[in-house]
N, C-alpha and C positions, 0 to 999 in steps of 0.2 A: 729452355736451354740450361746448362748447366750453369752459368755465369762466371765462370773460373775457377767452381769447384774441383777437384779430381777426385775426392772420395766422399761422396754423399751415401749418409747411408751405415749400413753395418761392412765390414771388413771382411774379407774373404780370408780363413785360415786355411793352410795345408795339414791335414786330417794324417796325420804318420804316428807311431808309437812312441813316446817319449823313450829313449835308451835310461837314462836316468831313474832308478826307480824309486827313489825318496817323493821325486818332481812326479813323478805317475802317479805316485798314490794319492798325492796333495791333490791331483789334478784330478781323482778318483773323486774324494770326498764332495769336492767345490762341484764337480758335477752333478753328483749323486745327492748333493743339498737342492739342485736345481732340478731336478728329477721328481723329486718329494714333492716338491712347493708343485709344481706343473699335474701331478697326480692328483695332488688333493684338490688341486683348483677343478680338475675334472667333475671330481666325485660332487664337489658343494654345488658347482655351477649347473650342473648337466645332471644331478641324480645318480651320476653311474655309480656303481658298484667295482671296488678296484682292486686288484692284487696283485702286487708288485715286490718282486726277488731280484735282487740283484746283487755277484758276487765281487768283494775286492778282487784286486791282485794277489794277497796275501791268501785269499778262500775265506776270509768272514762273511758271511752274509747281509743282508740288508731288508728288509722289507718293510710292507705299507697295508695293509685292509682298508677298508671303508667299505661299508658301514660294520661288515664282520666275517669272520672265517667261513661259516655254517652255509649262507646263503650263495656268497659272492662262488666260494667251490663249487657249487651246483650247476 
């Protein structure tokens, strides 16, 4: 049973575009920091090979290799 819980657990967000776009971008980064960490944890844990792009709002780019350009392309 729940025991008088009502939210156990993680929270359910509604997934919509922030209008804001100072708050998008912030919300860009904080993600895009969690994205990193989640990538790399791949590449160490599992051996994979990784390569990851991803652009702001603004059109900076982003990305990640493991272990390198040369191989992971292939």
């Amino acid at each position: 049973g729940k025991l008088g819980r009502e939210n156990s657990g993680k929270r359910k967000i509604e997934i919509k575009i922030n209008e804001n776009v100072d708050d998008r971008l912030i919300s860009f980064l904080i993600r895009c920091t969690i994205i990193y960490q989640k990538v790399y944890e791949i590449s160490t844990l599992c051996g994979a090979e990784n390569f990851f792009i991803i652009f702001s709002p603004i059109g900076k780019h982003y990305s990640f290799v493991q272990p390198s350009i040369k191989p992971t392309a292939k």
